[in-house]
C-alpha positions in Angstrom: 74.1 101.0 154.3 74.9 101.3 150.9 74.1 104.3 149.3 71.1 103.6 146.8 72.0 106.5 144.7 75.0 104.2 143.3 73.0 100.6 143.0 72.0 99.8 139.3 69.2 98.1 138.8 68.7 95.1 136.2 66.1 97.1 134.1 68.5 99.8 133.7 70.7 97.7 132.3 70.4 97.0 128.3 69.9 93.3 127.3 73.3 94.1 124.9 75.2 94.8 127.8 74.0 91.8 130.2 75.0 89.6 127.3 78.5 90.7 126.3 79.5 90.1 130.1 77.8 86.8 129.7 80.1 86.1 127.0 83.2 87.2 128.9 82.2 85.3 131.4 81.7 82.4 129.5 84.7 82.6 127.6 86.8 83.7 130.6 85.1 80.0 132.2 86.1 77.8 129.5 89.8 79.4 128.3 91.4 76.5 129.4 89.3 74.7 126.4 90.2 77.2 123.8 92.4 75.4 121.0 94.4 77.7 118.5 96.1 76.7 115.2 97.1 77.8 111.8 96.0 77.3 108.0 98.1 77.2 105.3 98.2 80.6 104.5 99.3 81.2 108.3 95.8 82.6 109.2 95.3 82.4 113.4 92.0 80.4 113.9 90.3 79.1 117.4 88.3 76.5 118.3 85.8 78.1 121.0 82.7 76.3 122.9 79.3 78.0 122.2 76.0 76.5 123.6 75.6 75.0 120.1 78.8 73.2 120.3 82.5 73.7 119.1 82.8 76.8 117.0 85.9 77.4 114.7 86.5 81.5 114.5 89.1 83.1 112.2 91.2 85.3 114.5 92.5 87.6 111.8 88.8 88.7 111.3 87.7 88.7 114.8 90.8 90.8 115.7 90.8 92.4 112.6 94.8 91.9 112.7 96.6 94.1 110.8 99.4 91.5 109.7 99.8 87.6 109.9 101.3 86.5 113.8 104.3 84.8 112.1 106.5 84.7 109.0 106.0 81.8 106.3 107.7 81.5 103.2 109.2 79.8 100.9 111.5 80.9 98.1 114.2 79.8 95.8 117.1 81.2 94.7 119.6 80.5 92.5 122.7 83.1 92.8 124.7 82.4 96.4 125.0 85.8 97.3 121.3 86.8 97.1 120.8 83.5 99.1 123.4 84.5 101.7 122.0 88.3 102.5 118.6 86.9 102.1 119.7 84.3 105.1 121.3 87.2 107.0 118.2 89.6 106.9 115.6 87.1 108.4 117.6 84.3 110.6 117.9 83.8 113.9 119.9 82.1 116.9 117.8 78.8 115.5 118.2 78.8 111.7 119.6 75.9 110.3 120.9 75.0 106.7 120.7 71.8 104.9 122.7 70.6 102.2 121.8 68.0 99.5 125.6 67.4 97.8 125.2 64.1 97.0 123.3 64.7 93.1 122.5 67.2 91.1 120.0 69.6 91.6 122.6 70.7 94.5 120.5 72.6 97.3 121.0 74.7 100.6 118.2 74.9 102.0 117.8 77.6 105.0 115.0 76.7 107.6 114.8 80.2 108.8 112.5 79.3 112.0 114.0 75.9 112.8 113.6 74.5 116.4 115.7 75.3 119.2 118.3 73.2 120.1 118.6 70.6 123.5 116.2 68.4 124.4 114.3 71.0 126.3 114.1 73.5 123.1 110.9 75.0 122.0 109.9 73.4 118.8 109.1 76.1 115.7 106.8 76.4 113.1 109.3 75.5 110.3 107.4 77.6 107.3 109.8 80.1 106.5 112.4 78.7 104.0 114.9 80.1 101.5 116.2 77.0 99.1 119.3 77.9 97.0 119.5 75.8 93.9 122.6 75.6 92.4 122.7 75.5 88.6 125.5 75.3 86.5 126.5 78.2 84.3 125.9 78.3 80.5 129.3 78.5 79.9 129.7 75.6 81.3 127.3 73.6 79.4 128.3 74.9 76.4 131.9 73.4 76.7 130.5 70.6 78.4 127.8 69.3 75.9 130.8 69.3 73.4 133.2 67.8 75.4 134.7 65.0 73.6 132.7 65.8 70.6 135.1 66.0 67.4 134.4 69.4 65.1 135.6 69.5 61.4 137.9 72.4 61.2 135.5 74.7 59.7 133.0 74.2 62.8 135.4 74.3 65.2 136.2 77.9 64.2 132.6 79.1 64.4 132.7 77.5 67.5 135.7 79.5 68.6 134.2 82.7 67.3 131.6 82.1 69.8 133.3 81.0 72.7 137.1 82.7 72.7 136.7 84.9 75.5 136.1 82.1 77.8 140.0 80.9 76.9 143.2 82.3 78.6 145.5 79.7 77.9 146.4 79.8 74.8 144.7 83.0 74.0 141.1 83.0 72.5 142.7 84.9 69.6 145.4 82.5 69.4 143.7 79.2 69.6 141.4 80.7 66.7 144.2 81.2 64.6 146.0 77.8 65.1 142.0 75.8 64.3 142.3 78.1 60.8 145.4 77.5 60.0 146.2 73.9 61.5 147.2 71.7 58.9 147.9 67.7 59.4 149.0 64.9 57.6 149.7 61.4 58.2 151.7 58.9 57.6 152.5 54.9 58.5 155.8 53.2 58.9 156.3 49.7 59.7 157.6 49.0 63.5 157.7 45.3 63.6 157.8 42.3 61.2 157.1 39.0 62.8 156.8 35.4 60.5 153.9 33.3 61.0 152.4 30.2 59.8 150.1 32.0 57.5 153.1 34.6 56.2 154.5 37.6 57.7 152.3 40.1 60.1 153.1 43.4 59.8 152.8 46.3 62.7 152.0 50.1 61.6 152.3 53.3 63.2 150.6 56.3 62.2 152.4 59.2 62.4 150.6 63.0 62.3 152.5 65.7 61.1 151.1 69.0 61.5 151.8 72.8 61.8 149.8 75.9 62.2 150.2 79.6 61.2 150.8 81.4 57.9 154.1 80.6 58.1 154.2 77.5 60.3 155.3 78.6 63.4 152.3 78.8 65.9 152.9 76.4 68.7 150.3 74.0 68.7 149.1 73.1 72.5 148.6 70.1 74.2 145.8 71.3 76.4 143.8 74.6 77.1 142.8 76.9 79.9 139.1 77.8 80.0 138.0 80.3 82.7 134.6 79.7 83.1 132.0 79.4 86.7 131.2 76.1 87.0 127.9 77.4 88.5 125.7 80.3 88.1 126.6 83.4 90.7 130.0 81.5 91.7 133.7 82.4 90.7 135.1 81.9 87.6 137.0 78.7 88.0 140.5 77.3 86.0 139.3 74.0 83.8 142.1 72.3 81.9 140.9 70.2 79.1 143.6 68.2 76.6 143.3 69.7 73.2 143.0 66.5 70.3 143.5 66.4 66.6 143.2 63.5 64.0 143.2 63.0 60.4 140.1 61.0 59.3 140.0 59.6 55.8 141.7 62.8 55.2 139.5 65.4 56.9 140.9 67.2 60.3 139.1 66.5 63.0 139.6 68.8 66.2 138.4 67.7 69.7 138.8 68.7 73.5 138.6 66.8 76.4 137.6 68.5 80.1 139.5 66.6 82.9 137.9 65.5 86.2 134.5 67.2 85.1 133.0 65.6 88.3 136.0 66.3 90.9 135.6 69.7 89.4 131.9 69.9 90.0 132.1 68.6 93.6 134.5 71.3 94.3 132.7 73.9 93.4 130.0 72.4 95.2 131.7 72.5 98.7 133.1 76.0 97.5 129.8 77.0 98.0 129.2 75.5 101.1 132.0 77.0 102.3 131.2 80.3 101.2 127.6 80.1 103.0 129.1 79.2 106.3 131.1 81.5 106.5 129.1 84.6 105.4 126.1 83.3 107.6 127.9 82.2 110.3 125.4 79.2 110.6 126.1 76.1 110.8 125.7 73.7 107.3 124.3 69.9 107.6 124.7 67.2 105.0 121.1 66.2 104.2 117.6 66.6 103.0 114.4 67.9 105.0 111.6 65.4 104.1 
């Protein structure tokens, strides 16, 4: 016989009460029916069953979390290094990097919570992404936007003035003083005569004569050394570019020309790549997420 002392009766208990372990109950019944997913913003919802029908709850609220159940992100950099310790801080056994090398803009993008691998892995969220843009350096498109392009002498000086430090073979200091002092002239001479049936034809060559320095005797190159990144955050990188000058109607017209600007590019660019895998230690894939 059970002792009545410790039997609860329905009236003693509140109305509150009798409901809440309804709702357990309820909820306990129909877990199997529960769905879960995720906004945008990564905010936990649930789809719950009521006796009015489907009801969508916002778990954050309900649970009053104090932070979101999983990481998303995505953020773009444009200096390896920060891109690399960024990588290193947050990846995992599943983090995967892509590459797009094929045309500028140049990107490595990390997929910080990427699937796990096999056939049997546990698929990921994929929200949390670091994007590395490479951009070249302004060095770089400095020279490069007057590549080719012929200066009179005067502008080629300013031009110097400007850019000298970025020149280590000649010196900066010494290519500025052979574009102020470089002095041309030309001159033709005949180097065949052939007789035709309308008189004689006549082949010239131009020859340029010139010298630099007060006295004459600065060497004047062939070609320079610029050490210059090719992109931002990267090493300083060796371009060799011929060195041209020509006397138009009399005026001196000075020039450069960069050689292999887009073997040169396309190095740098796997420079990078290998300079990601190895201080990630992840591996790199050729290709774009889409």
């Amino acid at each position: 016989m059970k002792d009545s002392k410790n039997v609860m009766t329905v009236n003693e208990v509140s109305k509150d009460a009798l409901q809440f372990a309804f709702d357990l109950g309820m909820k306990a019944s129909q877990q199997a029916q529960v769905q879960k997913f995720y906004d945008d913003d990564s905010t936990p919802y649930a789809v719950l069953p009521t006796p009015d029908g489907l009801k969508v709850v916002n778990l954050s609220k309900e649970l009053k979390l104090e932070r979101p159940e999983r990481k998303r992100a995505k953020l773009e950099f444009y200096d390896v290094q920060s891109f690399i310790d960024y990588v290193n801080e947050h990846k995992s056994a599943h983090t995967r990097i892509f590459v797009q090398n094929q045309e500028a803009p140049y990107t490595y993008t990390a997929v910080i919570d990427y699937h796990e691998s096999g056939a049997d892995g546990k698929a990921d969220w994929r929200t949390h992404e670091a994007k590395l843009i490479l951009k070249t350096s302004t060095e770089f498109d400095i020279w490069r936007e007057k590549n080719t392009k012929g200066f009179g002498q005067a502008e080629f000086v300013d031009f110097l003035k400007d850019r000298r430090m970025d020149i280590i073979q000649p010196t900066g200091a010494e290519l500025l003083e052979i574009a102020m002092t470089l002095e041309a002239t030309t001159g033709s001479r005949v180097t065949s005569k052939a007789r035709t049936n309308t008189g004689i034809h006549l082949e010239f060559k131009e020859d340029i004569s010139a010298h630099a320095g007060k006295d004459g005797s600065l060497n004047i190159p062939e070609s320079i050394v610029l050490q210059i990144p090719v992109f931002q955050g990267m090493q300083q990188e060796h371009i060799e570019a011929d060195f041209i000058f020509r006397v138009n109607s009399g005026t001196l017209i000075i020039a450069y020309r960069m050689i292999s600007i887009e073997a040169m590019i396309q190095a740098a660019v796997k420079r990078a790549q290998d300079t990601i895998r190895e201080k990630t230690n992840l591996p790199c894939f050729i290709g774009n997420i889409v």
